[in-house]
Backbone as a ProteinNet text record, in pm:
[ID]
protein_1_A
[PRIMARY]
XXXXXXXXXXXXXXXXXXXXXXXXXXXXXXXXXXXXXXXXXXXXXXXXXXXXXXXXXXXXXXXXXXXXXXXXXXXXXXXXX
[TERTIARY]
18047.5	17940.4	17994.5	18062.7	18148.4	18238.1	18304	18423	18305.5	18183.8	18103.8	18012.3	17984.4	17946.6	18043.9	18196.2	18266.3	18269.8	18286.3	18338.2	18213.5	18108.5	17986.8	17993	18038.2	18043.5	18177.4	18244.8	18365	18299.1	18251.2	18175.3	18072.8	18027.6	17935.4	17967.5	18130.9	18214	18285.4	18299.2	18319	18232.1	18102.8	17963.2	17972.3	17951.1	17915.9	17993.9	17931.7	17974.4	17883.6	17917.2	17877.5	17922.7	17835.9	17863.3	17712.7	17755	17615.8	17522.9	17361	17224.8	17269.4	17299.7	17301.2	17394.1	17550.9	17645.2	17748	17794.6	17866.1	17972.1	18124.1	18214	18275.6	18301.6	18312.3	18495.4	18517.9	18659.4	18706.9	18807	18863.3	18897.9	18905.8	18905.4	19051.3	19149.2	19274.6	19202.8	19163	19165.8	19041.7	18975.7	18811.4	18917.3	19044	19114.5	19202	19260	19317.9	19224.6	19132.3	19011.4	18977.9	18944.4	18908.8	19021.8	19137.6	19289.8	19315.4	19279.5	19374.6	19238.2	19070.8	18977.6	18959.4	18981.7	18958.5	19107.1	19202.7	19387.7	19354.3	19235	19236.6	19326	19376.3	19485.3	19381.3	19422.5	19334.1	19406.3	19312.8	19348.3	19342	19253.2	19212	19070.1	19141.6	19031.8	18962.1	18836.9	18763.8	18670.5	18645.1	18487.3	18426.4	18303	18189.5	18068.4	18002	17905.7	17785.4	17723.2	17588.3	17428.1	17343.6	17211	17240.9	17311.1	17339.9	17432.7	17489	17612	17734.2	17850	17937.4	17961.3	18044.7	18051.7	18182.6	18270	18417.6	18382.7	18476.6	18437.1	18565.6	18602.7	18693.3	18715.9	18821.5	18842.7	18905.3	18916.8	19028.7	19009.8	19153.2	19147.2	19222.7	19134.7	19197.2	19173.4	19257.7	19265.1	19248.8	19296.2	19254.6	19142.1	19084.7	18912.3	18940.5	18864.9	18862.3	18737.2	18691.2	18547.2	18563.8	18429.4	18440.5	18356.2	18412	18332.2	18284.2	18160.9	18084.3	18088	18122.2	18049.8	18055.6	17996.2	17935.2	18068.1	18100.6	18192.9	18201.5	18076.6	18061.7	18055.9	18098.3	18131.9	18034.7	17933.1	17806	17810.2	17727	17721	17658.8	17661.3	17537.2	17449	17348.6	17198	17178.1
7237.1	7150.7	7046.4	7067.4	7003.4	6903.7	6926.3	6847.9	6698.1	6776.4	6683	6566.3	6626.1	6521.2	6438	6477.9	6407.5	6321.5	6341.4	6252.3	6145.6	6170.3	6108	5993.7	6041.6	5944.5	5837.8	5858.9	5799.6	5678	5757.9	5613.8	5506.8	5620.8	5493.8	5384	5425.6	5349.7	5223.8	5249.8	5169.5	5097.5	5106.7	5058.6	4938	4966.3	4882.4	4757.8	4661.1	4516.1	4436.7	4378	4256.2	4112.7	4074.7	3948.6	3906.1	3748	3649	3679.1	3693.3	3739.6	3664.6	3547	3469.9	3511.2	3503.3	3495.5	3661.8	3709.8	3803	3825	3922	3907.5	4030.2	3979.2	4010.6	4065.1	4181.7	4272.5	4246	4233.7	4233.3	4434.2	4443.2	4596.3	4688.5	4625.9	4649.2	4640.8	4554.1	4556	4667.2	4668.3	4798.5	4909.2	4949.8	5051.4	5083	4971.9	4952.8	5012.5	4961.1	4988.3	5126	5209.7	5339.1	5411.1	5371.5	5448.2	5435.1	5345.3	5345.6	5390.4	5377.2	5404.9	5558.9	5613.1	5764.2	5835.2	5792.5	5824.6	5929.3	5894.9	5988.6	5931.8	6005.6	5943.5	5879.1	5741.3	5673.1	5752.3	5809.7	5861	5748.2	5674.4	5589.4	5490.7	5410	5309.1	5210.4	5201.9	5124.6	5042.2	4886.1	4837.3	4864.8	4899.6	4935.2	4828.5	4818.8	4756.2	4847.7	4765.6	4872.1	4803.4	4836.3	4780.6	4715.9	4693.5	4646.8	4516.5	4485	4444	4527.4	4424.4	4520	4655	4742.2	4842.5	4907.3	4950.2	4981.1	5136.6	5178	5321.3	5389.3	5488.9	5560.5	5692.2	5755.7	5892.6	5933.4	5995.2	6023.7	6137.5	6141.6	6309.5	6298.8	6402.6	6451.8	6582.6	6636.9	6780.7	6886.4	6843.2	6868.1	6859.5	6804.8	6801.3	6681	6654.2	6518.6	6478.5	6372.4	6300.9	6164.4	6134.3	5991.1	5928.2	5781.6	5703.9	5564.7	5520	5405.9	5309.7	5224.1	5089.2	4949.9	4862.4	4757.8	4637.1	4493.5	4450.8	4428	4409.5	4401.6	4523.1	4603.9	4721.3	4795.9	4716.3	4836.3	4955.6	5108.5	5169.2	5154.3	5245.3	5220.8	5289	5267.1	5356.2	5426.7
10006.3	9960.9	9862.8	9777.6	9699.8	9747.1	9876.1	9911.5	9982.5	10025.4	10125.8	10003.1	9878.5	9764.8	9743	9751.4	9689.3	9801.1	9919.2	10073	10046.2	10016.8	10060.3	9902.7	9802.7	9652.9	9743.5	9760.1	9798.1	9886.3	9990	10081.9	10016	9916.2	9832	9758.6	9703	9604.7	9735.6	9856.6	9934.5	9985.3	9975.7	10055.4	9963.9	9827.2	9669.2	9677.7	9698.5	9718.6	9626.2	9531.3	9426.4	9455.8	9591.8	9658.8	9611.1	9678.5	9622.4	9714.1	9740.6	9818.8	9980.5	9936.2	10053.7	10165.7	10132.2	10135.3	10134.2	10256.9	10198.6	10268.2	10202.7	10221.3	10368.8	10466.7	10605.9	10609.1	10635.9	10623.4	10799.4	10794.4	10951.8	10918.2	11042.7	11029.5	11001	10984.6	10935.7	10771.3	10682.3	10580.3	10579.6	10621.1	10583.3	10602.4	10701.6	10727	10538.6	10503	10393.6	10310.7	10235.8	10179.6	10114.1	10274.9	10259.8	10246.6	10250.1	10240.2	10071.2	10043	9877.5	9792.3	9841.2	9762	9746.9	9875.1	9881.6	9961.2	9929.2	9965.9	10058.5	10190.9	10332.6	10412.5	10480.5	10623.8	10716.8	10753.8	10889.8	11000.1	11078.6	11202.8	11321.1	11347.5	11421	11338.4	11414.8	11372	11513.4	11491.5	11631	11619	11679.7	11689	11795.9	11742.6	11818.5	11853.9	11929.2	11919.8	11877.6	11804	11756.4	11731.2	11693.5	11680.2	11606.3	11510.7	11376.2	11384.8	11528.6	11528.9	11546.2	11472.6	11521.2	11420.9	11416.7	11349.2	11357.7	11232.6	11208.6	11236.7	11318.1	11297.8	11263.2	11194.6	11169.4	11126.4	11174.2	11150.7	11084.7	10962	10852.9	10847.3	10763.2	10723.3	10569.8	10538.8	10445.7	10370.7	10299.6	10225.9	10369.8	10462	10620	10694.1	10672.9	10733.3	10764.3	10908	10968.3	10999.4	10942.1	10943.1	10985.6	11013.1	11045.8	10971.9	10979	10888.5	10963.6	10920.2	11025.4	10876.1	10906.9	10841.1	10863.5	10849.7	10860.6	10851.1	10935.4	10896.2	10724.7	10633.6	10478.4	10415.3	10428.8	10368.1	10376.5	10382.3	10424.1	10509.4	10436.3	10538.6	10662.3	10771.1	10886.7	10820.7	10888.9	10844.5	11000.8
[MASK]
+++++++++++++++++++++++++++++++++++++++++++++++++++++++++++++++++++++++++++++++++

């Protein structure tokens, strides 16, 4: 339960973008890969775009402390919903 608060704070600290209302800042998916590697030091297993309701969508699989999860987000760091 613990490892899954911490996985889930981690994505939040990556979601958190302080861009202008209008205007926001768009990651090619090598750098969103970068990102979640040095914010939460998980191994990228794979990384993929998806198409989604939302547009497009980074998807990725990391691991770490051995557990392998995936992670969805938005080309702006946003999570999916």
């Amino acid at each position: 339960m613990r490892l899954l608060r911490n996985f889930c704070f981690i994505l939040m600290l990556i979601a958190v973008q302080h861009v202008a209302a209008d205007e926001r800042q768009h990651y090619t998916l090598d750098e969103m890969a970068s990102r979640i590697h040095k914010q939460s030091g998980a191994q990228i297993l794979s990384a993929e775009i998806r198409q989604g309701k939302q547009g497009k969508i980074y998807r990725f699989k990391v691991k770490k402390k051995g557990r392998v999860r995936v992670i969805q987000v938005l080309p702006d760091g946003s999570p999916v919903k």
